[in-house]
C-alpha positions as CSV (number, residue, x, y, z in Angstrom):
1,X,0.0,0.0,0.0
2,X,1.2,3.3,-1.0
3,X,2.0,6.3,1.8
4,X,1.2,9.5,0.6
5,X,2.0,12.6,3.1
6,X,2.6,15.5,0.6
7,X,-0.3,17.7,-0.4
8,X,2.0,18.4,-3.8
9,X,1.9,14.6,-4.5
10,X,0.6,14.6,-8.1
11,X,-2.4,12.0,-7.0
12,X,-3.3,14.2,-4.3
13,X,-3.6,17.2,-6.9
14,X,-6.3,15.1,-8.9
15,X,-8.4,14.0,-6.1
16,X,-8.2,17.3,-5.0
17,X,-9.5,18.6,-8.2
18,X,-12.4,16.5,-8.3
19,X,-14.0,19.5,-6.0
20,X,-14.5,21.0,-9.5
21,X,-17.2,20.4,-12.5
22,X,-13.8,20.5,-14.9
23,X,-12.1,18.1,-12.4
24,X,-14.7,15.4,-12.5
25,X,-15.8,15.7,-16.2
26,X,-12.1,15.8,-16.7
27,X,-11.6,12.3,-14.6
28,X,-14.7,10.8,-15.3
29,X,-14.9,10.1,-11.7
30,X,-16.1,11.8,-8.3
31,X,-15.3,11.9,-4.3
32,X,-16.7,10.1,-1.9
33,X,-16.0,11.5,1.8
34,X,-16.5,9.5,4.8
35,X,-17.1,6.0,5.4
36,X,-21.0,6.2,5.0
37,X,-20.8,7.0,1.5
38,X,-18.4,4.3,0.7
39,X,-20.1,1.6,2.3
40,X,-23.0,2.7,0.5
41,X,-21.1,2.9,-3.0
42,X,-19.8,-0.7,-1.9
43,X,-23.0,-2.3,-1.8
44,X,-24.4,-0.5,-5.0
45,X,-21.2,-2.2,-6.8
46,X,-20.3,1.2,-8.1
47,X,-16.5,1.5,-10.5
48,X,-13.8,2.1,-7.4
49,X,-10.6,4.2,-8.9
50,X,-8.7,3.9,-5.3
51,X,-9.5,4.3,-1.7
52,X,-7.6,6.9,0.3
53,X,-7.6,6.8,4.0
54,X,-5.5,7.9,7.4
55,X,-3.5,5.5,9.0
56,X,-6.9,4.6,11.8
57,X,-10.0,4.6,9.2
58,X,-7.7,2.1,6.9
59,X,-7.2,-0.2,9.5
60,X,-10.8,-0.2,10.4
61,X,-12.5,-0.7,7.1
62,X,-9.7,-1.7,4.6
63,X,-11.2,-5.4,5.1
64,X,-14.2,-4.1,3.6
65,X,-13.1,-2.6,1.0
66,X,-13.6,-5.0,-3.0
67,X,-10.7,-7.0,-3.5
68,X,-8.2,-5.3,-5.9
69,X,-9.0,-1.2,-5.8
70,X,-5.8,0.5,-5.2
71,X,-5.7,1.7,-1.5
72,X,-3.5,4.8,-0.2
73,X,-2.8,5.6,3.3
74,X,-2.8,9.5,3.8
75,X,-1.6,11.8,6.3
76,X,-4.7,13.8,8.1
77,X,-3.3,17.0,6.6
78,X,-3.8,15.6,3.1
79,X,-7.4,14.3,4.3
80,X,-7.8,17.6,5.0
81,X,-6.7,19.0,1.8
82,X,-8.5,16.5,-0.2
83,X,-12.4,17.4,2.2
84,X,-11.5,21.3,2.0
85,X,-12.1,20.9,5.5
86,X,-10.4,21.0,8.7
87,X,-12.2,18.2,10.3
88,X,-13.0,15.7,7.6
89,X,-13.9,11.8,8.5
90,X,-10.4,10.5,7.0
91,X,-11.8,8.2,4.3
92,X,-12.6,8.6,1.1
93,X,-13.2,6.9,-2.4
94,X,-12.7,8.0,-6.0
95,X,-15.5,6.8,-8.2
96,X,-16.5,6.3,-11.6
97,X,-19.2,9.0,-13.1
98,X,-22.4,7.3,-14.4
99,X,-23.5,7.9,-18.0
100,X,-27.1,7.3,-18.0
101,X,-28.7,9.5,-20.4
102,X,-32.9,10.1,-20.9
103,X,-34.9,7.0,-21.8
104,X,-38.6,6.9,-22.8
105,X,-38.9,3.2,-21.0
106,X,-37.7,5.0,-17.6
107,X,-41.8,6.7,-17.5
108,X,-43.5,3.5,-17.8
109,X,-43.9,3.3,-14.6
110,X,-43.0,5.1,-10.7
111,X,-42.7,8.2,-9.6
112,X,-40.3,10.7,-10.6
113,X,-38.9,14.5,-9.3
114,X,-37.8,16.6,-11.9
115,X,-36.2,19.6,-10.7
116,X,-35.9,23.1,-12.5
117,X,-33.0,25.1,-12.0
118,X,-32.4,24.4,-8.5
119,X,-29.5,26.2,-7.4
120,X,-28.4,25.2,-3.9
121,X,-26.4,22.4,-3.3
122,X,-28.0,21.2,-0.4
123,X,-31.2,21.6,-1.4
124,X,-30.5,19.8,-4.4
125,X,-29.0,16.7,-2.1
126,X,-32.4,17.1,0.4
127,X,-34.4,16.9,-2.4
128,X,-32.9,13.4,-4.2
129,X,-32.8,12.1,-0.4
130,X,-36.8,12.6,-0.2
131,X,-37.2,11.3,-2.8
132,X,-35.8,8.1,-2.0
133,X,-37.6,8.2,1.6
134,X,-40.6,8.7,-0.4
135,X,-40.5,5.8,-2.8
136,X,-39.8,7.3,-6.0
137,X,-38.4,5.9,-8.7
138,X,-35.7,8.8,-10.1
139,X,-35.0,11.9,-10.0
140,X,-33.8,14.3,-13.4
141,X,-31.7,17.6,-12.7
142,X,-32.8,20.2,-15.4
143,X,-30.9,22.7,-17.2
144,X,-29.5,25.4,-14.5
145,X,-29.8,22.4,-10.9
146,X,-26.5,22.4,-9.2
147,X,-24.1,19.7,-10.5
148,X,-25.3,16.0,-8.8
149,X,-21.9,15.2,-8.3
150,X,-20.6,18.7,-6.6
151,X,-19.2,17.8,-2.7
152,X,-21.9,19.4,-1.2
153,X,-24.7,17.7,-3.1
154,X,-22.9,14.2,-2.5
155,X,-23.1,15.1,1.0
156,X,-26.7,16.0,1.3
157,X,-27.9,13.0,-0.6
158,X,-26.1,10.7,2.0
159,X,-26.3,7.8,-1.0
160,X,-29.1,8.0,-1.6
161,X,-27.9,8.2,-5.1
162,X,-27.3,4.9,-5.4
163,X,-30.7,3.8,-4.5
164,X,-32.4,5.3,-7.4
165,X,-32.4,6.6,-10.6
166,X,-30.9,10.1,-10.4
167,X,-30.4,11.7,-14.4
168,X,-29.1,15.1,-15.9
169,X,-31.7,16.3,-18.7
170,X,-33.8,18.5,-20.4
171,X,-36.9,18.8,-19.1
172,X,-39.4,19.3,-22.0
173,X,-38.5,16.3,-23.1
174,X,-39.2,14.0,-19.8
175,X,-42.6,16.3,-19.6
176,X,-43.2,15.4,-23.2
177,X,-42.4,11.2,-22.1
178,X,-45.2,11.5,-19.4
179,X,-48.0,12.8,-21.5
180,X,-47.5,10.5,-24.0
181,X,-47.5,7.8,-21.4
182,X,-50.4,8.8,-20.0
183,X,-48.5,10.1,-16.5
184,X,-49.5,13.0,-14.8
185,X,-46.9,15.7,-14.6
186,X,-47.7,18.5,-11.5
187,X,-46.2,21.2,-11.0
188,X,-45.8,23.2,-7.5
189,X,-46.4,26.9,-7.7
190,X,-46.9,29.6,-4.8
191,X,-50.0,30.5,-6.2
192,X,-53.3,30.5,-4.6
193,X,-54.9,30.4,-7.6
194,X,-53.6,26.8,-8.6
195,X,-54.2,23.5,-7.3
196,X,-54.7,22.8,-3.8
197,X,-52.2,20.0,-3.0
198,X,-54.8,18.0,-0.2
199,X,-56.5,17.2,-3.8
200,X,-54.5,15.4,-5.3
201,X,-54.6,11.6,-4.7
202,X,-51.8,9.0,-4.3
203,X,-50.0,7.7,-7.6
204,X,-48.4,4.4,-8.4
205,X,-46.8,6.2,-12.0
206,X,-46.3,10.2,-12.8
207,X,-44.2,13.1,-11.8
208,X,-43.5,16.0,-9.8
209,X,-41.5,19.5,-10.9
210,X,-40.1,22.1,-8.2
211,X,-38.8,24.8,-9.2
212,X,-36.0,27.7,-8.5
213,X,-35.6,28.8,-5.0
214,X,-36.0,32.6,-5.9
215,X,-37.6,32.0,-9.0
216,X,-40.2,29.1,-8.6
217,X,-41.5,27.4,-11.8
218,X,-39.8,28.1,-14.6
219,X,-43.5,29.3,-16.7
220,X,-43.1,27.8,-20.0
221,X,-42.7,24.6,-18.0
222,X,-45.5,25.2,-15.5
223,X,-47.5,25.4,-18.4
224,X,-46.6,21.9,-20.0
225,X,-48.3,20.7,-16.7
226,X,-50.9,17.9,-15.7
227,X,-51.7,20.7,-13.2
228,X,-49.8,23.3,-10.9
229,X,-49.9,22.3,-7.4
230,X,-50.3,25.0,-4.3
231,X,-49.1,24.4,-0.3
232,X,-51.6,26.7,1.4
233,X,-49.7,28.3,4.2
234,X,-51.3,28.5,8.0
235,X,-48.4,31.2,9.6
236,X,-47.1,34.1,8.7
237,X,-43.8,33.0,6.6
238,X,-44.4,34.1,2.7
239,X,-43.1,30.7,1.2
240,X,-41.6,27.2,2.2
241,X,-37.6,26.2,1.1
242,X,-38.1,24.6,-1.7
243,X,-36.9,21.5,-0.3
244,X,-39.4,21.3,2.3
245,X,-42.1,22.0,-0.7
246,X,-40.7,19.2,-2.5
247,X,-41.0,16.6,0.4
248,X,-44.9,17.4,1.5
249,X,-45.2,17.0,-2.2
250,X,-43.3,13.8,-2.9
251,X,-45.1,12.3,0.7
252,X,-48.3,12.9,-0.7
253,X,-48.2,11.5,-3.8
254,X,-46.9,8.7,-2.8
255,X,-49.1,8.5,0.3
256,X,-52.4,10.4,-0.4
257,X,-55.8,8.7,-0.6
């Protein structure tokens, strides 16, 4: 097994750089950090490029790790450099990008989140994560969603990503796969005027779009809609995060009667 204690060790720089969109689409491969994810990656049978640990998380899990990925011991000051963070878990695992692109047969049947220009990291992660709490089939980032594999998002969706279907696409297209499948496609607007979401029953097949935190619904896309769907508010606080949204949503399609 190979020591590595130098931040400017040339293996170091490339995990390093897979912080970045360029990095990764550069690499073909993302960061894992902490043993959670990897564990999860693990049993999902996802492409291992090399496991990279301090001297104490490798001798606790290098016995679970698959039989032939290269695996480096690292100092914690290059654990650190490789999290961008002080106090990172000291384990991580460089991992093969998927390629799946849009398929028709993927709107046959189950529920799916589509989500419209969704900016935040972590409210991108929350919302793939509820999604797979709430039984749905895949989730597609639209044109303008923060990148799936950024570290923040990996974080947020806790691996969830490797439970279901999680796509990059356009939008129109997927809306366009639903119709002529018969699916329901709603949309979720702050608008009193649309749909209240207590009338909508629960689905086995169809989907559900949220939209841009400051933004909402992007409206050429609201309007491709089965119908636009609206969370009447009981406080005083003008709008839900969009994550939050997304989950009462997701729970009640999946879970309404």
């Amino acid at each position: 097994m190979e020591r590595i204690l130098s931040k400017q060790n040339n293996k170091v720089k490339a995990w390093a750089k897979l912080a970045t969109k360029k990095g990764r689409l550069e690499q073909k491969t993302y960061l894992l950090d902490g043993w959670h994810l990897v564990q999860e990656a693990i049993n999902a049978n996802a492409k291992f490029h090399a496991i990279m640990a301090t001297e104490e998380q490798m001798a606790e899990h290098l016995p679970d790790v698959p039989h032939g990925v290269p695996a480096f011991e690292i100092s914690k000051e290059v654990a650190a450099h490789i999290a961008g963070s002080k106090t990172p878990q000291g384990i991580f695992a460089e991992v093969t990008l998927p390629e799946k692109t849009f398929d028709p047969n993927y709107v046959h049947d189950g529920l799916w989140l589509f989500l419209d220009a969704i900016q935040d990291p972590g409210n991108v992660g929350t919302l793939v994560r509820t999604a797979d709490a709430a039984g749905f089939k895949g989730v597609v980032l639209g044109e303008g969603t923060a990148d799936l594999y950024a570290p923040k998002v990996v974080r947020a969706m806790q691996g969830s990503n490797f439970h279901l279907e999680v796509l990059q696409g356009n939008l129109t297209d997927w809306i366009s796969a639903f119709k002529e499948n018969d699916l329901p496609v709603y949309g979720s607007e702050l608008n009193e005027e649309a749909k209240p979401y207590q009338d909508i029953h629960g689905l086995s097949a169809g989907a559900l779009i949220v939209g841009n935190e400051g933004q909402g619904l992007d409206p050429e896309l609201a309007k491709q809609t089965t119908a636009n769907l609206y969370i009447p508010l009981i406080g005083s606080a003008e709008s839900l995060n969009v994550a939050v949204a997304g989950g009462v949503l997701m729970f009640r399609l999946s879970l309404g009667n």
